[in-house]
Wavefront OBJ file of the C-alpha trace (Angstrom):
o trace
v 105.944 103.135 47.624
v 106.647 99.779 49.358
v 105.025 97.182 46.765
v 107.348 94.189 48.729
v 104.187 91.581 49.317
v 102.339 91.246 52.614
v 103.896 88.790 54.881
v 101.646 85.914 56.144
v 98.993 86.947 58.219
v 99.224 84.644 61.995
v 95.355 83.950 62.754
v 94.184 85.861 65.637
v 92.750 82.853 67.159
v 96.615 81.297 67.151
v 97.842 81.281 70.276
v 101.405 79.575 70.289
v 102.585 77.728 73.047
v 105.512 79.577 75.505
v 108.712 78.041 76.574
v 109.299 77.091 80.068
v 110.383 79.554 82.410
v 113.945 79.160 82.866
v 114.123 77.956 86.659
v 117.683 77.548 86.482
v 118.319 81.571 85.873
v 116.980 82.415 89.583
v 119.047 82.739 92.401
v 119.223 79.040 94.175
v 117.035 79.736 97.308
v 114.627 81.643 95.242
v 114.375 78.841 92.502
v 113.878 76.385 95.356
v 110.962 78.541 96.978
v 109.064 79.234 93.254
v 109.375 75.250 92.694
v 107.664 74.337 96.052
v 104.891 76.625 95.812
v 104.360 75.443 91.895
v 104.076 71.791 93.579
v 101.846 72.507 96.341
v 99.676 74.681 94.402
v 99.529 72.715 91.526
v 99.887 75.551 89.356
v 102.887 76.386 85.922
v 106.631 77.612 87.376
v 106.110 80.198 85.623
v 103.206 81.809 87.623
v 104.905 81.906 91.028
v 108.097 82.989 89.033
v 106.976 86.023 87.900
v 105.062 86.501 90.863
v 108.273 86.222 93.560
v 109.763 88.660 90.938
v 107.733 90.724 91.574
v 108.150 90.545 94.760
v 111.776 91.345 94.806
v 111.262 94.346 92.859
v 109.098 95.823 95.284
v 112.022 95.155 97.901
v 114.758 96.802 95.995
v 112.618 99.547 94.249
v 114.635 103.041 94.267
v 116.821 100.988 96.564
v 119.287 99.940 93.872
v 119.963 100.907 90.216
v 121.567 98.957 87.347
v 124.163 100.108 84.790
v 124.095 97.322 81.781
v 126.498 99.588 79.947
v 128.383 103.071 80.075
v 126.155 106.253 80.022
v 122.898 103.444 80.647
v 120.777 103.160 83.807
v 117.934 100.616 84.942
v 115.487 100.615 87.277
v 113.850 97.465 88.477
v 110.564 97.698 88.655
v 108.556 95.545 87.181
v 105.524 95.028 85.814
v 103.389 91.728 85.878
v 100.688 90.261 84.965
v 99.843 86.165 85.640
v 96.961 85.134 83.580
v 95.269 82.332 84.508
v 91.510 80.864 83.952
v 88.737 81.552 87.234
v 89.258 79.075 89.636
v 92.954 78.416 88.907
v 94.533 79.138 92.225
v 95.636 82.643 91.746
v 94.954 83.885 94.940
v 97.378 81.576 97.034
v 100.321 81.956 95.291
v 99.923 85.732 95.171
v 99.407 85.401 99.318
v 102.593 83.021 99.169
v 104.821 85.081 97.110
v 104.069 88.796 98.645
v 103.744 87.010 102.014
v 107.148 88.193 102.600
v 106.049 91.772 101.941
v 103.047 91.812 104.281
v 105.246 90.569 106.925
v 108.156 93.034 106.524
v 104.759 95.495 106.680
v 103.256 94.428 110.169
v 106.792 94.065 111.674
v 108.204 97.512 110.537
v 104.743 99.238 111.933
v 104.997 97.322 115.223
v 108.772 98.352 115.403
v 107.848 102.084 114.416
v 104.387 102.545 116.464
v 105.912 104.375 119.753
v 107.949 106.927 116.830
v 104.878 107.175 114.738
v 102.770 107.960 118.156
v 105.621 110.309 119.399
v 105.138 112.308 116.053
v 101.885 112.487 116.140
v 101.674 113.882 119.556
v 104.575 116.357 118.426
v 102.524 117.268 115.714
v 99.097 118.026 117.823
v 101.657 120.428 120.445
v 102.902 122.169 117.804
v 99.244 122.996 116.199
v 98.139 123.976 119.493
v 101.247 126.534 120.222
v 100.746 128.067 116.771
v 97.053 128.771 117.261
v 98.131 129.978 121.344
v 100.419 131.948 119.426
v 97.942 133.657 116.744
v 95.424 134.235 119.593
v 98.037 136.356 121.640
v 99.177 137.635 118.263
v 95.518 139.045 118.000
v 94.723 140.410 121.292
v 98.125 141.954 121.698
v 98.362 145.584 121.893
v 100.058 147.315 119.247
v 103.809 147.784 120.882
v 103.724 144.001 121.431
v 102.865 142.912 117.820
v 105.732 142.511 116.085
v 106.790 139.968 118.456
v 104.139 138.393 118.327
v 103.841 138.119 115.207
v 106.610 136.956 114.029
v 106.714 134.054 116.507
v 103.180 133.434 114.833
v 104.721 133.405 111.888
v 107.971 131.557 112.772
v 104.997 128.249 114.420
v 102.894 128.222 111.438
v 106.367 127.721 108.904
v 107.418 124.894 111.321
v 103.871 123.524 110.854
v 104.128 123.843 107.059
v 107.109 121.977 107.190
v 106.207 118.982 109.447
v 106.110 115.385 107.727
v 103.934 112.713 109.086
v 105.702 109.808 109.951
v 104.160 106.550 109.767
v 104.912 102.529 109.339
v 105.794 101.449 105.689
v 103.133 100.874 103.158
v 104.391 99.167 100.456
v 101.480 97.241 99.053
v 98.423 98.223 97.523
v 95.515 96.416 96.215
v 92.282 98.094 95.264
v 93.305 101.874 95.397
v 92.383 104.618 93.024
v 95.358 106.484 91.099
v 95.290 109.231 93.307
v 95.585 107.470 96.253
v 98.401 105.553 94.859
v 100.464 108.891 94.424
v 99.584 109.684 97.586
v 100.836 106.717 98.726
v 103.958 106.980 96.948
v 103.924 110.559 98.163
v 104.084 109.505 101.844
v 106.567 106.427 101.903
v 109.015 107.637 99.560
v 108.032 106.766 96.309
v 107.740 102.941 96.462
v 104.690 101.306 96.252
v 103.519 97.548 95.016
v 100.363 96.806 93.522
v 99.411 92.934 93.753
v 95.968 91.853 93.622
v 95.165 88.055 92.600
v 92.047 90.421 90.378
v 91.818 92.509 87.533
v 90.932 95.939 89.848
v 93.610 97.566 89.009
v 92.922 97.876 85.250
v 89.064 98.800 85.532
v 91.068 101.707 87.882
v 93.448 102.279 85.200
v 90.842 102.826 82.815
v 89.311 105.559 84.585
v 86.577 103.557 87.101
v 86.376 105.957 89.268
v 87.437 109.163 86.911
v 84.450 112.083 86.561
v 85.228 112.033 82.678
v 85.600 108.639 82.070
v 89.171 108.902 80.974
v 91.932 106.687 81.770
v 94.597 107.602 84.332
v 97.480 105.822 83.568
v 100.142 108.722 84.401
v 101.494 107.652 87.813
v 101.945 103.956 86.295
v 104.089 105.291 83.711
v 106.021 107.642 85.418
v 106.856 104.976 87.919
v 109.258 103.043 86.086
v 111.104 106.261 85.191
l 1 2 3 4 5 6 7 8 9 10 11 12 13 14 15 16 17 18 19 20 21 22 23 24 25 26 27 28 29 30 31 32 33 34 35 36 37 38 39 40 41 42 43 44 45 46 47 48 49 50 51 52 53 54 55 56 57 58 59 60 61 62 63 64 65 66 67 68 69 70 71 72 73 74 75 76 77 78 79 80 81 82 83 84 85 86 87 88 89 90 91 92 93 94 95 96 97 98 99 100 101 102 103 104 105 106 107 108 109 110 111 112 113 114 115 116 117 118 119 120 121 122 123 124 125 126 127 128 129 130 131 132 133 134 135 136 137 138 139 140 141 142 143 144 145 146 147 148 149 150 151 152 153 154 155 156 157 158 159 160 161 162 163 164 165 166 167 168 169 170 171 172 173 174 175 176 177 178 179 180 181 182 183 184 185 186 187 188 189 190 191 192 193 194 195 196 197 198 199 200 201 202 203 204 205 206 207 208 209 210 211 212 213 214 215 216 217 218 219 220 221 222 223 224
């Protein structure tokens, strides 16, 4: 039995002051970028920091991989949390540093509309040849069945196997679990959630659950 005295106990009402953030470890143009929106927000480095971090992370999320050491692998995702007082200018630097993101967003879905409208048309001939195909597959007479059938058969796999394809959705602000692994589901497993609110832990904890219960399983399993 350990009988080694108790260290002293830090007050719970202690709250010791941080060090900078280290400006000088970014990459020049993003140092440059965190500095000017701490000026013209009037807000610490370090909450833009952390913030365009973020942001990067979201851009290179299952994109790239790093290998500190032999037989060890890193993802980059992050996650980040900027806590500031009500009233403290939150939401503009969140808009400033995944302003980049929301543009990359509208662009990509203006690039991709006439391939995400060509699929979708693709998608609604293809539904309506497999049910011409199960209503001839019904009426046919018996010698003709097989046939039939099997090109039935051979319409509703390809419809099984058809993926919607649609613009990139990379951010996410007040969405339920689920939806988030849907989300993730549909644009290939990357997904940022950045709200300048607290949302996303009341949603965490189970807001919307039946039981009450958290669901904090697709946050975890994300960084893996």
């Amino acid at each position: 039995e350990d009988s080694s005295p108790w260290p002293e106990i830090i007050p719970l009402g202690h709250v010791p002051v941080p060090d900078d953030f280290p400006l000088g470890a970014l990459p020049d143009p993003l140092a440059r970028f965190v500095a000017d929106v701490a000026e013209m927000r009037q807000v610490p480095v370090a909450m833009p920091a952390m913030l365009a971090l973020a942001a990067c992370s979201a851009a290179v999320a299952r994109r790239i991989i790093i290998e500190p050491g032999p037989g060890r692998q890193d993802h980059l995702n992050l996650y980040v949390c900027a806590v500031a007082p009500p009233a403290d200018r939150k939401s503009p630097v969140v808009r400033d540093c995944s302003g980049p993101l929301v543009d990359f967003e509208k662009d990509e879905q203006r690039r991709l509309g006439p391939t995400v409208s060509a699929a979708r048309t693709q998608r609604d001939l293809l539904d309506g040849r497999y049910k011409a195909a199960m209503r001839r597959a019904e009426r046919a007479a018996v010698e003709d069945r097989p046939a039939l059938d099997a090109e039935a058969i051979r319409l509703g796999q390809e419809l099984d196997a058809w993926r919607p394809v649609d613009g990139p959705r990379i951010l996410a602000d007040d969405v339920t679990p689920e939806a988030i692994s849907r989300r993730l589901d549909q644009h290939g497993g990357r997904i940022a959630c950045v709200s300048a609110e607290a949302t996303l832990f009341e949603q965490m904890g189970g807001r919307y659950s039946r039981d009450g219960e958290g669901r904090f399983e697709v946050f975890l399993q994300g960084y893996s």
